[in-house]
C-alpha positions as CSV (number, residue, x, y, z in Angstrom):
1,X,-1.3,-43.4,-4.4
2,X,-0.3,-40.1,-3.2
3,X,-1.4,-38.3,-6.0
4,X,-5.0,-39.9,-5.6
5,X,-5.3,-38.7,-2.0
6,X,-3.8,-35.2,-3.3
7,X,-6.6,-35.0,-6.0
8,X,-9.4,-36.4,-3.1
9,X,-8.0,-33.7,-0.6
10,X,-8.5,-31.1,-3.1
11,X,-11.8,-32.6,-3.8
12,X,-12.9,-32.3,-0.5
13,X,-11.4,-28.8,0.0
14,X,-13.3,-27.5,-3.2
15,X,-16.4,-29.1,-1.9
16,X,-16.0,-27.6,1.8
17,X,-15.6,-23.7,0.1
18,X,-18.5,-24.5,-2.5
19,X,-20.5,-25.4,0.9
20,X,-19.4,-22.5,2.8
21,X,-19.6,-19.9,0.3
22,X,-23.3,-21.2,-0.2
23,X,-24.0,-20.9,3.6
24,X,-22.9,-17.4,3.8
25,X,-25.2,-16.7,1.0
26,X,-28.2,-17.9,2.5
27,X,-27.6,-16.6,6.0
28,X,-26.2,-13.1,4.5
29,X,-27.3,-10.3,6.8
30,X,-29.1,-12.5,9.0
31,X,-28.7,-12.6,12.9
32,X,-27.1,-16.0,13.2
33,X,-24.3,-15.4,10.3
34,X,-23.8,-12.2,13.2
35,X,-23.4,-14.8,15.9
36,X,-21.3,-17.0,13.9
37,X,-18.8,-14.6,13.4
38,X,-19.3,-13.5,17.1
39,X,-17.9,-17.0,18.2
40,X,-15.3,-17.5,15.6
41,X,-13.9,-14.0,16.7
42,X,-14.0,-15.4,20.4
43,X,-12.4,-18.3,19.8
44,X,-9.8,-16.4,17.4
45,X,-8.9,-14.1,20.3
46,X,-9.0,-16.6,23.2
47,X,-6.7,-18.5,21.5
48,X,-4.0,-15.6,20.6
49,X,-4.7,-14.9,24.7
50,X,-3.7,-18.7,25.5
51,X,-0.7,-18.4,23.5
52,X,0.8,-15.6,24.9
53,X,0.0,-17.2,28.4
54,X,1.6,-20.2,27.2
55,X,4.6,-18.3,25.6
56,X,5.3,-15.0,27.5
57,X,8.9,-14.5,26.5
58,X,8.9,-15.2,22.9
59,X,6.0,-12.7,22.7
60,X,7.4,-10.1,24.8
61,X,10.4,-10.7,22.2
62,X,8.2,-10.4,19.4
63,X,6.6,-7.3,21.1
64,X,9.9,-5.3,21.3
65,X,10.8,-6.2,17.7
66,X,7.4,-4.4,17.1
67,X,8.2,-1.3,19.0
68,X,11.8,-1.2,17.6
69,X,10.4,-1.3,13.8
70,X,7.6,1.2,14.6
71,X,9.3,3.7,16.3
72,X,12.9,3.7,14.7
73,X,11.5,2.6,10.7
74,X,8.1,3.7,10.7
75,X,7.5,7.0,12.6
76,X,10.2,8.9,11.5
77,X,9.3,8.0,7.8
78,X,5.4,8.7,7.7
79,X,5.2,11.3,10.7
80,X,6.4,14.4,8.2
81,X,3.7,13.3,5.3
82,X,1.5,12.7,8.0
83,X,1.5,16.1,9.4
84,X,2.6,17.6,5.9
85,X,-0.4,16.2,4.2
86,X,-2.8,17.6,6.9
87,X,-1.9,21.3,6.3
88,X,-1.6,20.9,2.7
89,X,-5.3,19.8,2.9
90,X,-6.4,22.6,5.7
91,X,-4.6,25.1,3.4
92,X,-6.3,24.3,0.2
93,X,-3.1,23.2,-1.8
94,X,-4.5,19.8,-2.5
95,X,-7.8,21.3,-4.0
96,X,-5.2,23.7,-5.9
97,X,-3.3,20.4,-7.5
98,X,-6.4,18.7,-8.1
99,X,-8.1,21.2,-10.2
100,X,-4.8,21.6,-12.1
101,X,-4.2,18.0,-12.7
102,X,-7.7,17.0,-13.0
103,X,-7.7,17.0,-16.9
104,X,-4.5,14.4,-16.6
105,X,-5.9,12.3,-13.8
106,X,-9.7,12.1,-15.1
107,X,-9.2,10.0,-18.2
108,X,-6.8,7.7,-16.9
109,X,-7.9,6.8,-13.8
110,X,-11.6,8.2,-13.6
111,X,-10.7,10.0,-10.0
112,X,-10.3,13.5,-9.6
113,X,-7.8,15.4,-10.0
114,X,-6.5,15.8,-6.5
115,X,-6.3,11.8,-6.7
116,X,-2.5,12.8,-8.5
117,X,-1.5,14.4,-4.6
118,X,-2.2,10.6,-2.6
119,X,-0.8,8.9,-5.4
120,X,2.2,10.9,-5.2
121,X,2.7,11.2,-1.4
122,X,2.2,7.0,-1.1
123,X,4.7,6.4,-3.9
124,X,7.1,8.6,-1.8
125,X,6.4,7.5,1.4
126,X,4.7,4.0,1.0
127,X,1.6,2.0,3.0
128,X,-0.6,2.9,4.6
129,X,-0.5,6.9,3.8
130,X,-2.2,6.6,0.4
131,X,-5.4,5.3,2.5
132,X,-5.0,7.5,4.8
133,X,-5.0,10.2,2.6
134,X,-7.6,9.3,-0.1
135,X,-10.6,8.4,3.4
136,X,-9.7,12.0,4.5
137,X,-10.3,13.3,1.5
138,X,-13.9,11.3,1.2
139,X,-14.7,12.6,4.8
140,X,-14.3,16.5,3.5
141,X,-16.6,14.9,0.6
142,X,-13.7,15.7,-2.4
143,X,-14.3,12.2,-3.1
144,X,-17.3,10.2,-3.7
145,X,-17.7,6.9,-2.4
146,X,-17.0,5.2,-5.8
147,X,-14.2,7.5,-6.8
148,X,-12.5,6.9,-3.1
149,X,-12.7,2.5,-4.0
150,X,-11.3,3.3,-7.4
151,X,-8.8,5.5,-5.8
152,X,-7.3,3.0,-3.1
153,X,-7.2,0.4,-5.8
154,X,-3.7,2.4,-6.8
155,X,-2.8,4.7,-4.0
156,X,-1.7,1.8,-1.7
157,X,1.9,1.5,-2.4
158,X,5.2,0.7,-1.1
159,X,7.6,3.8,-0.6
160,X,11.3,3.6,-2.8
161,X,13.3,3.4,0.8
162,X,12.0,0.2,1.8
163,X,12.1,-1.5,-1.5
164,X,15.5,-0.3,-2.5
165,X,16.8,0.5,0.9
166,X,15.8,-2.1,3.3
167,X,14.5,-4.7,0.9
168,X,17.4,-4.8,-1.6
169,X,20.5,-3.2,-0.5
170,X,20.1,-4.3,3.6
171,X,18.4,-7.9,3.0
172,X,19.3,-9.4,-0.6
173,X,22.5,-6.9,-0.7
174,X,21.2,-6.7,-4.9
175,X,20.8,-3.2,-6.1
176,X,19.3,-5.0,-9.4
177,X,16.9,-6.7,-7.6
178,X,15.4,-3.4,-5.8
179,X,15.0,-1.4,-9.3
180,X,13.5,-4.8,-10.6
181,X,10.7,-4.4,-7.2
182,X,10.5,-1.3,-7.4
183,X,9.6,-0.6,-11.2
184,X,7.4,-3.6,-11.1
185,X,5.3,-2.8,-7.6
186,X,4.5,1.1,-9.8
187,X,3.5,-0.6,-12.9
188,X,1.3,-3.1,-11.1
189,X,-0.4,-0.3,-9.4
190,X,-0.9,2.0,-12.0
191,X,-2.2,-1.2,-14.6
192,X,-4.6,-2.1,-11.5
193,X,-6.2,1.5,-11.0
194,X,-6.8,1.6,-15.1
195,X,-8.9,-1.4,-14.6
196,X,-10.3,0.2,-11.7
197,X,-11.1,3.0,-13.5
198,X,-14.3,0.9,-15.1
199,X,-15.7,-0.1,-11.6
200,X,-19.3,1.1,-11.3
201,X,-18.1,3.1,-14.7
202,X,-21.9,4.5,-15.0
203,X,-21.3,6.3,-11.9
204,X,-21.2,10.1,-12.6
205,X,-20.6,13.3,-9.7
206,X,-22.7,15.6,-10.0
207,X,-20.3,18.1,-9.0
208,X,-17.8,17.0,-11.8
209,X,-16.1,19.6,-13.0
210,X,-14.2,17.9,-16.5
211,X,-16.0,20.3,-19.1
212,X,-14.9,23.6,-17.2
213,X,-12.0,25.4,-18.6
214,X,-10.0,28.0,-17.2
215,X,-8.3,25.8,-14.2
216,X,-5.2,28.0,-13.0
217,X,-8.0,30.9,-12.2
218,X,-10.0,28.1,-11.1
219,X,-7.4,26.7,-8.6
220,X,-6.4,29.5,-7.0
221,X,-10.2,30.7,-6.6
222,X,-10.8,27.2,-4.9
223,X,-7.8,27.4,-2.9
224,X,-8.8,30.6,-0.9
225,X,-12.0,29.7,-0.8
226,X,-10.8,26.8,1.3
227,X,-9.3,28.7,3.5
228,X,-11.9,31.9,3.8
229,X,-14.3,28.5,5.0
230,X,-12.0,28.0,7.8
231,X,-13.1,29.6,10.9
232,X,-10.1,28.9,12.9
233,X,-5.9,29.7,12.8
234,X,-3.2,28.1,11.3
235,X,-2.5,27.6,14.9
236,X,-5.4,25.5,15.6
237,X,-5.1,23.9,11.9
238,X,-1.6,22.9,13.0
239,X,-2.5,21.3,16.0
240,X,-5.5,19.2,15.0
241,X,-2.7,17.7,12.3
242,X,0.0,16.6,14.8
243,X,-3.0,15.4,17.0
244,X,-4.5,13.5,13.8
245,X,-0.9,12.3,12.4
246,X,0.0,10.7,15.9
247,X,-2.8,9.6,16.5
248,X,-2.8,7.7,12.9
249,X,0.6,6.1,13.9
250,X,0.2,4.9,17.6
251,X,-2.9,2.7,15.4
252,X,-0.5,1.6,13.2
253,X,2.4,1.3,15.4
254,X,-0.3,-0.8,18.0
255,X,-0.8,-3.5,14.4
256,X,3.0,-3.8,13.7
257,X,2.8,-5.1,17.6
258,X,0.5,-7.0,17.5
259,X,1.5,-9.0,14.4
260,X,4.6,-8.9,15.0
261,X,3.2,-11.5,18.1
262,X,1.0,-13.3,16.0
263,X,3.6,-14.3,13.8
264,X,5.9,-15.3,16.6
265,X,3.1,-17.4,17.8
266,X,2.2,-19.4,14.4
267,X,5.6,-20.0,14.2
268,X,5.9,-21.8,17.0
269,X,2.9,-23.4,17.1
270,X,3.8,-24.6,14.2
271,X,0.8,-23.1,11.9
272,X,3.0,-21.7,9.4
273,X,4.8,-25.1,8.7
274,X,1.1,-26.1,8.2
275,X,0.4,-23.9,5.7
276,X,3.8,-23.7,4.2
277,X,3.3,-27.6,3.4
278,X,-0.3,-27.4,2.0
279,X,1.0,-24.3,-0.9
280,X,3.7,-26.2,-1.2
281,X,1.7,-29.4,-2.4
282,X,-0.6,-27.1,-4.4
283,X,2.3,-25.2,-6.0
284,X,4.1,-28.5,-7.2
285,X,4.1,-27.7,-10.8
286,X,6.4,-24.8,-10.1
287,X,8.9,-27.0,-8.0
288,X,8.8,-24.5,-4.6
289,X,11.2,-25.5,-2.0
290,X,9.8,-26.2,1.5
291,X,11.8,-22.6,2.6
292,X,10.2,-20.7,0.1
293,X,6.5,-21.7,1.0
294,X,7.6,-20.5,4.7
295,X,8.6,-17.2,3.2
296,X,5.6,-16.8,1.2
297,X,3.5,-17.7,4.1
298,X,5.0,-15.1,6.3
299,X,4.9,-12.6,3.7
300,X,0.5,-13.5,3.3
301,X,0.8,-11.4,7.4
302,X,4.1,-9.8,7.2
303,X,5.7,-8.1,4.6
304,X,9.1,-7.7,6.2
305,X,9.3,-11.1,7.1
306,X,8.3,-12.8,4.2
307,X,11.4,-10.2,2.3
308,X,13.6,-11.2,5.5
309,X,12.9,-15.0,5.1
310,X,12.8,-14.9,1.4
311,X,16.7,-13.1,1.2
312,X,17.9,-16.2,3.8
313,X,17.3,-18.8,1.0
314,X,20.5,-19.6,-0.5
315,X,18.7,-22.0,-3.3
316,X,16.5,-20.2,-5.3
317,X,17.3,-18.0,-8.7
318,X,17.2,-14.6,-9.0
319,X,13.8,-14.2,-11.3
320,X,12.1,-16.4,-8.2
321,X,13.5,-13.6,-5.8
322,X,12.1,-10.9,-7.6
323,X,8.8,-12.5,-8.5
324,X,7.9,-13.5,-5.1
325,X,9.5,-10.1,-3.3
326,X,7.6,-8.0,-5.7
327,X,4.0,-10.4,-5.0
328,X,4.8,-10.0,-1.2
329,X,5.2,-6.3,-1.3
330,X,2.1,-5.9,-3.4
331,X,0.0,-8.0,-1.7
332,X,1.1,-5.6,1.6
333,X,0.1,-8.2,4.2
334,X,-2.5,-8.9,6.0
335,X,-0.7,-6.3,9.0
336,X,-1.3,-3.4,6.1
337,X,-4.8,-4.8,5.7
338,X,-5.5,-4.0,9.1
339,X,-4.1,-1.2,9.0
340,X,-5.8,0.4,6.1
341,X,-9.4,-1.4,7.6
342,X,-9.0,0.8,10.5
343,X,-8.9,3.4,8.6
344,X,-12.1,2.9,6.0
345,X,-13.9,2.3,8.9
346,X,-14.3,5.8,9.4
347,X,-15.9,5.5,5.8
348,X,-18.2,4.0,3.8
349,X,-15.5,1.8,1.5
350,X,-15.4,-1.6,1.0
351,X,-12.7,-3.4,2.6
352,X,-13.1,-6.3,0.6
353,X,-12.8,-4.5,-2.8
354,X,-9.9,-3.0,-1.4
355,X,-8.3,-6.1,-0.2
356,X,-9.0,-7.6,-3.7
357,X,-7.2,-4.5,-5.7
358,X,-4.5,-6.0,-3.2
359,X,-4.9,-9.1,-4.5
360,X,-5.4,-7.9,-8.4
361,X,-2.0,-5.5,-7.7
362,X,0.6,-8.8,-6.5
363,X,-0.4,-10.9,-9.7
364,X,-0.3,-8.1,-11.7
365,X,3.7,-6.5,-10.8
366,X,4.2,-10.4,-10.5
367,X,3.7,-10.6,-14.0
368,X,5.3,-7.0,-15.1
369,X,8.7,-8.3,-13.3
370,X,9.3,-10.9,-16.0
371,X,9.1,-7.8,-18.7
372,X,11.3,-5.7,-16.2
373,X,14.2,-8.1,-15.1
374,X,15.6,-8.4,-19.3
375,X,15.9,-4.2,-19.1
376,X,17.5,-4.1,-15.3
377,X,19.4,-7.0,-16.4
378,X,20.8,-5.5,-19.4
379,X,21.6,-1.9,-17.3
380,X,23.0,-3.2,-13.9
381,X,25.8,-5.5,-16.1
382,X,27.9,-2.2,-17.1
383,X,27.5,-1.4,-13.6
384,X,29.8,-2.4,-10.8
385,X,27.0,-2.9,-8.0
386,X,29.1,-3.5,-4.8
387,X,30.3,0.4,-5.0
388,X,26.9,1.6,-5.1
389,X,25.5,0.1,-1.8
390,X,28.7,-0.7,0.5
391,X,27.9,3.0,1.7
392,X,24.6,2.3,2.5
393,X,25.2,-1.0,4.5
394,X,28.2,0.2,6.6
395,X,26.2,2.9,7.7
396,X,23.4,3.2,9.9
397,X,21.5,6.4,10.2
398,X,20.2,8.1,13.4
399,X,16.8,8.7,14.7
400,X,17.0,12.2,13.3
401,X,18.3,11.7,10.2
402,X,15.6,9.0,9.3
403,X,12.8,12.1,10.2
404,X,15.1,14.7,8.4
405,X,15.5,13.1,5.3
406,X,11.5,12.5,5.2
407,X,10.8,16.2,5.7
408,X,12.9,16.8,2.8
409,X,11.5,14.2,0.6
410,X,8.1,15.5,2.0
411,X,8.8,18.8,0.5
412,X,11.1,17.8,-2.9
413,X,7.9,15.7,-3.9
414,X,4.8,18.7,-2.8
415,X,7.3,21.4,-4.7
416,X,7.6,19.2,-8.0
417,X,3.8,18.3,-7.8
418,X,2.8,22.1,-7.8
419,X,5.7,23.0,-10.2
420,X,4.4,20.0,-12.6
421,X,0.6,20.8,-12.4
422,X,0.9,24.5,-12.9
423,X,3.9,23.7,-16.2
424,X,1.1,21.1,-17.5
425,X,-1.8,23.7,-17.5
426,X,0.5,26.4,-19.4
427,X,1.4,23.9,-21.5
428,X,-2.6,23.1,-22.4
429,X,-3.2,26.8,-22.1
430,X,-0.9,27.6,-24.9
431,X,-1.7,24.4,-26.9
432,X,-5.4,25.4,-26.9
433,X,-4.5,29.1,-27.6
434,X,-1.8,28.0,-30.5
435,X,-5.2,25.4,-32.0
436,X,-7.3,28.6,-32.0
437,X,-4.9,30.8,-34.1
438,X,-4.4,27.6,-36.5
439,X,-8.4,27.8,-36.6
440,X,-8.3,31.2,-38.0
């Protein structure tokens, strides 16, 4: 009997989205799908207002757990590649990368070369950078609109501190489990932007540069060319990138608020029970516990809080940990979404393909985690794990050391970029030379 009114829920639900999806269709672009969404947005936001009416402490409680993560996690992590990133771009460096790297980059991922610089700086320093990055890059018009979707589709990645260093050493307390994330989350990303490569494949710059040879002359020509186009200093250059980087982070920090109260607020409401319930009745076949469905819930907004919920539940195996941490992470949350919308809306990208290389990247390093954990496993059991994280627990570092330590890491991963492009193009240089004397 149960099972019959599962299969007629479903039924109904199938029918509902099938009736939906057609009524979208038909009203596309016209003024009363506009006023539709109007209301729904009223009705949205009147109802986040009512709730914090009706629950002032627990969202001023949520609110400074906001605050706290912003400003002591956040802002001492991305403001160096923030500001970093600015100058390297007002100096030319990036074009000087890209040109180096674009005969690497091009066939692999169809962007150009300077796509190599985000991809590195948002593997180093994680979400939302590698946005932030590639839609300043399409405002100075390096990018074209296509090449900036495709771009996204593998730039948006989590940064090595959080998933080994808060994820796995300060929530699971599993060192395994981090490299596991970790080597899954790349390899998800990168699998994702080589499918991405074939969106709108016909589409061609006519700028493109692949058939040119002679890059290293070529890079540095374009790198001071970049900056004899700049009327002002490197004073003024400076300024507008703290100006640009802070403001970049109070958006970001103003999300992590304000979804740090929504979630506070569906959870007692009791929305996320809801939902928890319903995946859990449509995830039978793989035998989910009520706990789990809560985590993965939380981790659909949140991504902290799904990992924090997640590491709490005492019944659940290891592959199931680092299957649904690695999904969670991927996906990024609906708080990352945000984040990165605010950001193409300066542009002319899709959110929605972006949202589904999101989407395409969780299943993906879902998938890439059962092929991981047999190597990890194999590694971390000569390894005597408790020694190499007790360090890391006991300790907690200051404000200053968090902002230190990303400086540094800033400036290892620019140095070994430049030091990689320019070894790379020798490397062709004297490959192609070496082919020519063969020829003769």
């Amino acid at each position: 009997m149960n099972r019959f009114i599962f299969r007629r829920n479903n039924m109904i639900l199938l029918i509902l989205i099938i009736v939906l999806t057609c009524i979208y269709y038909i009203l596309k672009n016209t003024p009363l799908l506009y006023k539709i969404k109007h209301i729904c947005l009223v009705c949205i936001v009147s109802f986040l207002v009512l709730s914090i009416i009706k629950y002032p402490q627990q969202a001023f409680e949520a609110a400074k757990l906001g605050i706290n993560t912003w400003f002591n996690v956040v802002f001492p992590a991305l403001l160096p590649f923030f500001i970093g990133a600015e100058l390297l771009i007002g100096l030319g460096v990036v074009n000087f990368i890209g040109i180096l790297l674009e005969p690497i980059i091009r066939p692999i991922f169809n962007v150009p070369g300077e796509g190599s610089f985000v991809l590195a700086m948002s593997i180093t320093s994680g979400y939302p950078i590698g946005v932030k990055l590639a839609t300043q890059l399409r405002n100075k018009g390096i990018f074209s609109r296509i090449e900036t979707q495709r771009l996204i589709s593998f730039c948006s990645t989590s940064g090595p501190l959080f998933m080994i260093g808060a994820v796995s050493i300060g929530m699971f307390h599993n060192l395994q489990l981090g490299t596991t994330i970790a080597l899954s989350h790349y390899l998800g990303a990168i699998t994702t932007g080589i499918l991405f490569r074939f969106y709108k494949f016909k589409h061609k710059r006519k700028n493109s540069t692949k058939k040119q040879k002679g890059y290293i002359k070529r890079a540095f020509c374009e790198m001071f060319k970049v900056v004899q186009n700049k009327e002002s200093t490197f004073g003024a250059l400076l300024g507008t990138s703290v100006k640009n980087s802070m403001e970049t982070l109070f958006i970001i920090g103003g999300f992590i608020i304000l979804f740090s109260v929504i979630i506070q607020l569906l959870t007692i409401i009791g929305l996320i029970d809801i939902f928890s319930n319903y995946i859990q009745k449509y995830l039978y076949i793989f035998h989910l516990d009520a706990s789990i469905c809560r985590a993965i819930v939380s981790g659909i907004f949140e991504i902290t809080m799904g990992c924090k919920l997640l590491s709490e539940i005492s019944n659940i195996s290891f592959i199931q940990q680092a299957v649904l941490a690695t999904m969670i992470i991927s996906w990024s949350g609906f708080s990352i979404h945000a984040q990165a919308s605010s950001l193409l809306s300066k542009t002319d990208i899709s959110t929605g393909i972006y949202i589904f290389s999101k989407f395409l990247h969780a299943i993906l390093s879902g998938f890439f985690v059962f092929l991981i954990v047999p190597i990890t496993h194999s590694i971390f059991s000569h390894i005597n794990t408790p020694v190499f994280f007790q360090y890391s627990i006991k300790t907690t570092p200051t404000w200053t050391s968090k902002i230190l330590f990303s400086s540094k890491l800033f400036m290892i991963m620019t140095i070994s970029i430049i030091v990689i492009s320019i070894v790379l193009q020798i490397m062709f240089l004297l490959a192609h030379t070496l082919s020519k004397i063969n020829k003769k």
